[in-house]
N, C-alpha and C positions, 0 to 999 in steps of 0.2 A: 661573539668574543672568542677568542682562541686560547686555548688552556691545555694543559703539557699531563700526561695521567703515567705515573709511574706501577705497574702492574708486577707483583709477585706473586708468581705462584712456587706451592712444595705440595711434597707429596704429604697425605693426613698423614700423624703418626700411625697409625694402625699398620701403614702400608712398607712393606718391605722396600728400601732402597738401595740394589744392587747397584748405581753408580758409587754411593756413600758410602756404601761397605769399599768396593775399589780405592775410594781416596782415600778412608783410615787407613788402609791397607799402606799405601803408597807413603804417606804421612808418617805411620809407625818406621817403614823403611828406610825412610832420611830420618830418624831421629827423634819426630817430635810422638815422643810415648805418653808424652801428655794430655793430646786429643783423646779425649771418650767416645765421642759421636760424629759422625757428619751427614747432611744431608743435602741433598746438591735439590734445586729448583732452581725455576728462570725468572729473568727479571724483563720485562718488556718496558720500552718509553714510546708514548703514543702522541703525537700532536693535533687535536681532532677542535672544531668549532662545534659553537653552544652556545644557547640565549643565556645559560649560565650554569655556576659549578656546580647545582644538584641536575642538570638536565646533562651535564659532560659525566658526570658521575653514574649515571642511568647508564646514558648509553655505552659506555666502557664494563660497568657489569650485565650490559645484555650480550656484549663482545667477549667476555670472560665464559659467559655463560655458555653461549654458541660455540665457539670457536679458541678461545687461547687457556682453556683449563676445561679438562675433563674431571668433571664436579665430582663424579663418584669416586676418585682415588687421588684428588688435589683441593686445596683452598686456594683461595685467591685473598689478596689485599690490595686495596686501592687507594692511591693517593693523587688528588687533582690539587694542581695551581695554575695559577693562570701566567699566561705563554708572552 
């Protein structure tokens, strides 16, 4: 079956976010002094095959794990449907 996995990563809170300080930055400048926080992370879309949505699920967090989030200073969230 083929199935679509939407991947976000950010950085933990713990972790300073010198892009997000930039865009408050940026944010305050044009006006909106309303924003408190920002925190920029990525968002990936994967379309990968699976005997099904916990085995597509697996393997998009062994791919998080490996390779599209460095686990010590990001989380990852994952969400599978089918393609």
């Amino acid at each position: 079956m083929r199935f679509s996995a939407q991947v976000f990563v950010t950085l933990k809170p713990t972790v300073n976010d010198p892009q997000g300080n930039a865009v408050l930055g940026g944010l305050h400048a044009l006006g909106f002094e309303s924003v408190e926080t920002v925190r920029v992370g990525k968002y990936l879309t994967l379309t990968l095959d699976a005997i099904g949505e916990s085995a597509a699920k697996e393997q998009v967090d062994s791919m998080c794990e490996r390779l599209l989030a460095n686990t010590v200073i990001e989380s990852y969230e994952v969400e599978i449907e089918s393609a």
